[in-house]
C-alpha positions in Angstrom: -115.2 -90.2 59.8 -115.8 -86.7 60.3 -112.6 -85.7 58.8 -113.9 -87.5 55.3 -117.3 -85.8 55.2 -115.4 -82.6 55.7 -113.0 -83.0 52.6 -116.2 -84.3 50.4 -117.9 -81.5 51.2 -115.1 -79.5 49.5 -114.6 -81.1 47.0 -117.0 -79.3 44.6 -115.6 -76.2 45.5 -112.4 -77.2 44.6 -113.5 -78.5 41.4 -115.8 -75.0 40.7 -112.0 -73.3 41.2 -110.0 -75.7 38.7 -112.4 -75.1 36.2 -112.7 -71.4 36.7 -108.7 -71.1 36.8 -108.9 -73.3 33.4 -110.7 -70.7 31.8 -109.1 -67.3 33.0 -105.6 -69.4 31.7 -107.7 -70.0 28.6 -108.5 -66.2 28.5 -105.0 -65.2 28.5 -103.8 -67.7 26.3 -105.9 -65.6 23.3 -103.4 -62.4 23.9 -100.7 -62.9 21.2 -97.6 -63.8 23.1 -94.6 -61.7 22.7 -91.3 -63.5 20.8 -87.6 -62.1 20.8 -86.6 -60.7 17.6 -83.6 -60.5 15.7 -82.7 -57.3 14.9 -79.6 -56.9 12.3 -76.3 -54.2 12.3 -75.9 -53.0 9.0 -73.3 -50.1 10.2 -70.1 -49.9 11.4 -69.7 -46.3 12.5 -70.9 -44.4 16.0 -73.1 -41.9 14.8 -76.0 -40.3 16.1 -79.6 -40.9 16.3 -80.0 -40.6 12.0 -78.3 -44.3 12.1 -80.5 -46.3 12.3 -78.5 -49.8 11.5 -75.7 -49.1 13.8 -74.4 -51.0 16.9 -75.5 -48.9 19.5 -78.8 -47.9 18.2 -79.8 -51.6 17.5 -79.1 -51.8 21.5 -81.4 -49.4 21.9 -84.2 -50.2 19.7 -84.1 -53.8 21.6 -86.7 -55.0 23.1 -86.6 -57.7 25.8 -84.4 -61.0 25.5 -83.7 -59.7 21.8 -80.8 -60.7 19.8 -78.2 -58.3 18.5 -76.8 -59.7 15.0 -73.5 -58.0 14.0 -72.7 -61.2 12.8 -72.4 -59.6 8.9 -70.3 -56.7 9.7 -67.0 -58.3 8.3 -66.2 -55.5 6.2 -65.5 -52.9 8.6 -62.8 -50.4 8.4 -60.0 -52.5 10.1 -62.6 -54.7 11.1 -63.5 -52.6 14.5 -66.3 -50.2 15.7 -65.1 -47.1 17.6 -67.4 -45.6 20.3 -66.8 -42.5 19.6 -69.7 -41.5 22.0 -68.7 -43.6 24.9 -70.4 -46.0 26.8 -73.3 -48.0 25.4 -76.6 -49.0 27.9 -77.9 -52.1 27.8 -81.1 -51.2 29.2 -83.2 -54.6 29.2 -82.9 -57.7 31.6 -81.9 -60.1 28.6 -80.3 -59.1 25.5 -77.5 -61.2 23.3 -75.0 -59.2 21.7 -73.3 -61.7 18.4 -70.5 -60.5 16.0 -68.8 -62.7 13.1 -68.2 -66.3 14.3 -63.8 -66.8 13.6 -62.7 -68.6 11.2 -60.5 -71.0 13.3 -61.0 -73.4 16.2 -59.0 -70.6 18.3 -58.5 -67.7 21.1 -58.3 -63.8 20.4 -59.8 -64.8 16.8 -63.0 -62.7 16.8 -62.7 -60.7 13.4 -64.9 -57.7 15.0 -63.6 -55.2 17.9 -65.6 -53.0 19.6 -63.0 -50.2 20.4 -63.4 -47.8 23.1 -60.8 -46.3 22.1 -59.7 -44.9 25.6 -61.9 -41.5 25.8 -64.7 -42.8 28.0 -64.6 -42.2 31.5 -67.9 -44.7 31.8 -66.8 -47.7 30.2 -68.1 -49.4 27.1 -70.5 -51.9 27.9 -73.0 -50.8 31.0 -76.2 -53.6 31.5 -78.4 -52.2 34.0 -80.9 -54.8 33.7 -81.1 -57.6 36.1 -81.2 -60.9 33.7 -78.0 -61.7 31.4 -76.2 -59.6 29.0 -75.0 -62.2 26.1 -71.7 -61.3 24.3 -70.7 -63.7 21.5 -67.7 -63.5 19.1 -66.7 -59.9 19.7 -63.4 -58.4 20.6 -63.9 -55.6 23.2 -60.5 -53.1 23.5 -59.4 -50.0 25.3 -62.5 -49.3 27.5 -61.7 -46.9 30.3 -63.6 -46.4 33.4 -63.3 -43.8 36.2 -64.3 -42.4 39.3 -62.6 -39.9 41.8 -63.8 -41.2 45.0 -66.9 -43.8 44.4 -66.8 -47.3 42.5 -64.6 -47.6 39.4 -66.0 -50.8 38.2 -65.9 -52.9 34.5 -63.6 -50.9 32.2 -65.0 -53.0 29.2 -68.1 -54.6 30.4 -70.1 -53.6 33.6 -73.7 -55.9 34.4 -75.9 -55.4 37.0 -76.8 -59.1 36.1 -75.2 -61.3 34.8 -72.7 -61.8 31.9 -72.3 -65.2 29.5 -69.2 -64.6 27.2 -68.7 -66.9 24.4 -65.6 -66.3 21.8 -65.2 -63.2 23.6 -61.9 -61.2 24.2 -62.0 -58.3 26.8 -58.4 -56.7 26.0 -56.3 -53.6 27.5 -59.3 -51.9 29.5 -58.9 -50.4 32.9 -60.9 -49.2 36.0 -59.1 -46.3 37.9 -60.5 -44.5 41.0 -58.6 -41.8 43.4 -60.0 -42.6 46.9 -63.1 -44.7 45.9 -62.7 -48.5 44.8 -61.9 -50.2 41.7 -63.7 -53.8 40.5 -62.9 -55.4 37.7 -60.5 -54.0 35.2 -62.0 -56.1 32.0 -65.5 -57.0 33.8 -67.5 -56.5 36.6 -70.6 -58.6 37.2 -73.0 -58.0 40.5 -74.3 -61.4 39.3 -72.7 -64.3 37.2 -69.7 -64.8 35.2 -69.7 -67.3 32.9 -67.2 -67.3 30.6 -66.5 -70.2 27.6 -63.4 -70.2 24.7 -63.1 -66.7 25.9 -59.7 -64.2 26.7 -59.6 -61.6 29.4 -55.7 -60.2 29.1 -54.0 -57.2 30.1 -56.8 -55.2 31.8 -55.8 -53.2 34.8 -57.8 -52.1 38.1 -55.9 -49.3 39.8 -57.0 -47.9 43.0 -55.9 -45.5 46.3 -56.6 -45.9 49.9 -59.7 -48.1 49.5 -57.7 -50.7 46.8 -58.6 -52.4 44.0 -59.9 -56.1 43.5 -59.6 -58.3 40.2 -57.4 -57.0 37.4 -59.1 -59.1 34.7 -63.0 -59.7 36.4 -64.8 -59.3 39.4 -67.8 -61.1 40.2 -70.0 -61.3 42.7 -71.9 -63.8 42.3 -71.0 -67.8 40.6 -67.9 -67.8 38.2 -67.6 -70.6 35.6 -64.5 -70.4 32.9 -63.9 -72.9 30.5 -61.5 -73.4 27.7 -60.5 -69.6 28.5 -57.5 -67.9 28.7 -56.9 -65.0 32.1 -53.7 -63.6 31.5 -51.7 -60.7 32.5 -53.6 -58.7 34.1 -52.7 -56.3 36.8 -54.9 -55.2 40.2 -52.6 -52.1 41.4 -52.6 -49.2 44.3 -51.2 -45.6 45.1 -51.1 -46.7 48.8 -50.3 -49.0 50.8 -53.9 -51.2 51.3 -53.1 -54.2 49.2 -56.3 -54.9 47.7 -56.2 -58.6 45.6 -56.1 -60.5 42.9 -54.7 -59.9 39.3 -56.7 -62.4 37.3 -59.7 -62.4 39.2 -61.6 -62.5 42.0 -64.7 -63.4 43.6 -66.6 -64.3 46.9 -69.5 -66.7 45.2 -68.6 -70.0 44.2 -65.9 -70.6 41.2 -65.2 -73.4 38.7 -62.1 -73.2 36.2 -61.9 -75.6 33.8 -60.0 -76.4 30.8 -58.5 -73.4 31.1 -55.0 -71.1 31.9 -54.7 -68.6 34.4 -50.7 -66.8 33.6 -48.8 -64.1 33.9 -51.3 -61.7 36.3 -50.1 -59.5 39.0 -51.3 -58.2 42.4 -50.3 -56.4 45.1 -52.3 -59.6 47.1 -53.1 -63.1 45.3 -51.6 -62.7 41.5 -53.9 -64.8 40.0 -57.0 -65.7 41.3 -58.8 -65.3 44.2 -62.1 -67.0 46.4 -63.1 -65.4 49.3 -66.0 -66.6 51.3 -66.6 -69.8 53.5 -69.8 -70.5 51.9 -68.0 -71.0 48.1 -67.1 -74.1 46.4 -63.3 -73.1 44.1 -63.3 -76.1 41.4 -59.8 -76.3 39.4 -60.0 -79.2 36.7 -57.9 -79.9 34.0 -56.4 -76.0 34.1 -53.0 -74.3 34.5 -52.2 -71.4 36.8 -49.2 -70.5 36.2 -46.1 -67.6 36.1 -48.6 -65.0 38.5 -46.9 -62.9 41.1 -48.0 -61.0 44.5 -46.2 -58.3 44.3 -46.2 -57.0 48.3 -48.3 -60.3 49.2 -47.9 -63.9 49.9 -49.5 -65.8 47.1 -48.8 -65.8 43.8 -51.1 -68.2 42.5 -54.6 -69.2 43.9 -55.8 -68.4 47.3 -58.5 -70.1 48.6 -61.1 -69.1 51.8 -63.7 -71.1 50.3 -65.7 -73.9 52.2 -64.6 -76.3 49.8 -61.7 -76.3 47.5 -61.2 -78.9 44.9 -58.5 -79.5 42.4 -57.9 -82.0 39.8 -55.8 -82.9 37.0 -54.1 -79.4 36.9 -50.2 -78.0 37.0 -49.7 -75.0 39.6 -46.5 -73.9 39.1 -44.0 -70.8 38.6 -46.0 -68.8 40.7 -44.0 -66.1 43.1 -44.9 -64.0 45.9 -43.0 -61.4 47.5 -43.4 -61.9 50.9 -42.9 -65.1 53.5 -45.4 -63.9 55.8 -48.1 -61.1 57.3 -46.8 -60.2 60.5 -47.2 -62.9 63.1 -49.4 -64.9 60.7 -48.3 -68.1 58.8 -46.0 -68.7 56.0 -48.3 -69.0 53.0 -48.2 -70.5 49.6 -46.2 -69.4 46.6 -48.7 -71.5 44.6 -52.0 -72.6 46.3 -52.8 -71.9 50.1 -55.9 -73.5 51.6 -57.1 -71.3 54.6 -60.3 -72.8 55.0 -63.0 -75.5 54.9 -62.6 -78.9 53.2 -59.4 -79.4 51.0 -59.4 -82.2 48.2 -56.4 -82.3 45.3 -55.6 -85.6 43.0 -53.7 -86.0 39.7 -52.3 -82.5 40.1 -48.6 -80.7 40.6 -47.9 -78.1 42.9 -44.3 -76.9 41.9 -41.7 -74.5 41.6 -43.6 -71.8 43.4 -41.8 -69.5 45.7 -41.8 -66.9 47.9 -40.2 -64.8 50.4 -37.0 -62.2 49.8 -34.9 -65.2 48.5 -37.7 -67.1 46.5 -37.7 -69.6 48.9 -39.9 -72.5 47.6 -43.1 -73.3 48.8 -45.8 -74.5 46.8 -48.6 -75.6 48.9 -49.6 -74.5 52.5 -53.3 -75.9 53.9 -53.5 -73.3 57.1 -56.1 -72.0 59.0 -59.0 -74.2 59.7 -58.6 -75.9 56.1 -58.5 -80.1 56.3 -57.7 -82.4 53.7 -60.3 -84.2 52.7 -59.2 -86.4 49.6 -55.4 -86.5 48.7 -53.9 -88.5 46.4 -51.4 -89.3 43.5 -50.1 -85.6 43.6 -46.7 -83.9 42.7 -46.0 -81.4 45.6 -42.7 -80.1 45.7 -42.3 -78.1 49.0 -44.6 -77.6 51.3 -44.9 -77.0 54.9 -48.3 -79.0 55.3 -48.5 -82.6 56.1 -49.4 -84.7 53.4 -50.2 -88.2 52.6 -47.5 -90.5 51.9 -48.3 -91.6 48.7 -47.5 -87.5 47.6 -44.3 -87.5 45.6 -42.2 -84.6 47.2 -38.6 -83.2 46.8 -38.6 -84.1 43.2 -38.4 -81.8 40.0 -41.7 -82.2 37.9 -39.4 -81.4 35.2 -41.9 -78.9 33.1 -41.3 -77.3 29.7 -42.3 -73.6 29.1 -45.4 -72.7 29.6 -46.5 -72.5 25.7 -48.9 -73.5 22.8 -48.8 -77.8 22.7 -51.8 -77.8 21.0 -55.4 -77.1 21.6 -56.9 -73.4 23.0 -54.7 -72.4 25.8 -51.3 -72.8 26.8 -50.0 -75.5 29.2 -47.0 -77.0 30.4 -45.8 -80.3 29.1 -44.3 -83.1 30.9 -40.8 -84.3 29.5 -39.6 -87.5 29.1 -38.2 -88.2 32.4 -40.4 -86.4 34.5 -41.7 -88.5 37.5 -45.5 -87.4 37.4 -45.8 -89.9 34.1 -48.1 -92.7 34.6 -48.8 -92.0 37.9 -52.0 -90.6 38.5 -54.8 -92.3 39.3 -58.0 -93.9 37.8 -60.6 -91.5 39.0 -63.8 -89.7 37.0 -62.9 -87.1 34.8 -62.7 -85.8 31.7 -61.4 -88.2 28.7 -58.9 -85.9 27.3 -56.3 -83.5 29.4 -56.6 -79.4 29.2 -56.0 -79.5 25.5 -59.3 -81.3 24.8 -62.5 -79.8 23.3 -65.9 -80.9 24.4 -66.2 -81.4 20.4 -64.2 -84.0 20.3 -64.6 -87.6 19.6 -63.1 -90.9 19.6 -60.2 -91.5 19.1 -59.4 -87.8 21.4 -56.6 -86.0 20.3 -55.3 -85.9 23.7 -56.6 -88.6 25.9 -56.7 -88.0 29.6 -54.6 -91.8 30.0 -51.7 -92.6 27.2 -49.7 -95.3 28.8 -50.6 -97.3 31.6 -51.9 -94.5 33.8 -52.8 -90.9 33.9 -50.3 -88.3 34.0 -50.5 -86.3 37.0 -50.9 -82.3 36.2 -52.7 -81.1 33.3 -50.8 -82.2 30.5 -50.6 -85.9 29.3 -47.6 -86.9 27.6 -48.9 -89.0 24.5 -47.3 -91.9 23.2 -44.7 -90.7 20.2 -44.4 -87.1 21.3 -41.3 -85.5 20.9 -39.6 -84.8 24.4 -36.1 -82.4 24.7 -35.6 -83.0 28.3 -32.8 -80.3 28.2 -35.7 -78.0 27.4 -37.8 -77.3 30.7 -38.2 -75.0 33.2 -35.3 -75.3 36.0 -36.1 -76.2 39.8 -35.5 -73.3 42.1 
């Protein structure tokens, strides 16, 4: 009884406070509230302050969570910018950087480069602010970043937030250091990476006794990738500390989807990299494929995550130089698990190898990994014991890693090729890597063609043309 009259006692001071927070909200609600503009490029040179209408001045004359439009510069002199002054600052949290959409529903088809043109020692893109640097449609090339003995870090695009990349290509940019470390060749985030119908290929991070991690991006924080191409980029160093990671690498969570990861190299991991017991790695309907370790003992993915998941996707051609690290275990040319929960269906795990005579090996689970869900996969060779419904010892029988339709390259299954019709009936997408989220009934590449799902990431449709003399021999 007490404990009523004490709450109904309070209750009109309560009520005084609602109404008095009503009408300081009130109050504020009569100051004009401040809206992002859009703020046009009319220029396509590098000049100094007298330009007004050019790239990097827009930038600056930006004012929070502002848009960028370059979107009308599509008469430029060979359609690129140079920065002949170096680096531009992205000063604000939030800022969205657009250029011409492409014409065509495809990769590396932005019609504007930024060019850096190789004379910057500080990059070309540098977002100090803390919220998410936008970069639509643009083609970034040549940015060069270096330091002697600190951090060498995003030789096209370096955040202090985040980064969301949409139609972007980060092309042929490189971070170098002496004795300090190098992050990123093509982009380093200290936040998110989020990357969508995108291209990071043939950026380079080079570094001496302290190494080098993630040829193509480094991020710290989450990495998404979707309907994106990584491909061939390098992570390199004077010495003997191996560093990691051609393609990428990150310690935060990590989904690839829809997308190809091909033809990076490392001195540790050649294409891609997850390091940190508390991350999720997510590969779906993606092919990693033709990487190489260099010195190191995975060519493809490696894996310390607390959960690795993989599904629908073709892992295969993937080499590393090495059979082991001293007295440690024999790891994967392909995949190794070396840590948390380990679940894989619908995928292939192939013609990986390692060691000083290739020796295959595409899948080792090591450590303190455990599988968690396994089923209706194609793994070659692998050291690790795996459920019996895994078909092993048998040739996937894989054609070249090329265009078969949609954005990014895959390899397709041949005629004979055991993995046909026998995945299994699990949620997914509806269509295999080559699909678009634009799509609509009926798909152009549906995830199931005959009486089951393929396994890997390439479903063989009814009526395609097969040349089984045309695929990829079995080591």
């Amino acid at each position: 009884m007490t404990e009523i009259i004490w709450t109904s006692r309070l209750a009109p001071i309560r009520a005084q406070r609602k109404r008095l927070a009503a009408c300081v909200a009130g109050l504020l609600c009569l100051a004009p509230a401040a809206h992002a503009s859009n703020l046009i490029v009319t220029s396509c040179t590098d000049a100094g302050a007298g330009d007004t209408g050019n790239l990097r001045n827009t930038i600056a004359a930006a004012n929070e969570g502002d848009s960028v439009d370059a979107t009308g510069l599509t008469a430029c002199p060979n359609s690129k910018i140079t920065l002949s002054l170096g680096q531009i600052t992205v000063a604000r949290n939030n800022l969205t950087v657009s250029g011409p959409p492409p014409a065509g529903p495809s990769l590396n088809s932005a019609p504007l480069t930024i060019d850096g043109a190789g004379n910057s020692n500080h990059g070309m893109f540098r977002h100090s602010g803390a919220g998410t640097l936008n970069l639509y449609n643009l083609r970034l090339a040549n940015g060069t970043v270096y330091d002697a003995t600190l951090l060498a870090a995003g030789g096209c695009v370096y955040s202090a937030g985040s980064v969301n990349a949409r139609g972007l290509t980060v092309y042929n940019c490189t971070a170098t250091t002496k004795t300090g470390k190098a992050y990123g060749g093509g982009i380093y985030t200290k936040g998110q990476l989020t990357a969508s119908y995108s291209t990071i290929s043939h950026n380079t991070a080079t570094a001496g006794s302290h190494g080098a991690q993630g040829g193509g991006f480094f991020s710290k924080g989450a990495v998404a990738i979707s309907y994106s191409a990584v491909t061939d980029n390098i992570q390199t160093t004077t010495t003997s500390y191996p560093g990691c990671c051609g393609g990428g690498y990150s310690p935060a969570s990590t989904t690839i989807q829809s997308s190809t990861i091909s033809g990076n190299s490392a001195h540790r991991t050649g294409g891609l990299g997850v390091n940190s017991t508390s991350a999720t790695l997510t590969i779906e309907s993606s092919t990693i494929s033709g990487n190489i370790a260099t010195i190191g003992t995975i060519g493809g993915v490696s894996s310390y995550s607390g959960s690795t998941k993989v599904y629908y996707s073709t892992i295969a051609f993937n080499t590393a130089a090495l059979r082991n690290v001293g007295a440690g275990p024999s790891y994967g040319g392909g995949l190794a698990v070396r840590n948390g929960t380990f679940s894989m269906a619908n995928t292939i795990v192939a013609n990986n190898s390692f060691g000083t005579y290739l020796t295959q090996s595409d899948l080792t689970v090591t450590g303190t990994a455990t599988l968690q869900t396994f089923h209706n996969n194609l793994v070659r060779a692998s050291p690790a014991t795996l459920p019996p419904d895994t078909i092993r010892n048998q040739c996937p029988l894989l054609g070249p890693l090329r265009d078969n339709g949609g954005l990014t390259q895959t390899h397709a299954l041949l005629g004979h090729s055991p993995a046909i019709d026998k995945g299994a009936f699990t949620t997914g997408p509806n269509e295999d890597q080559r699909g678009k989220p634009a799509d609509t009934t009926p798909y152009p590449f549906p995830r199931k063609s005959g009486t089951a799902p393929d396994i890997g990431a390439f479903e063989l449709q009814r009526g395609d043309k097969v040349f089984d003399s045309d695929f990829e021999g079995c080591p």
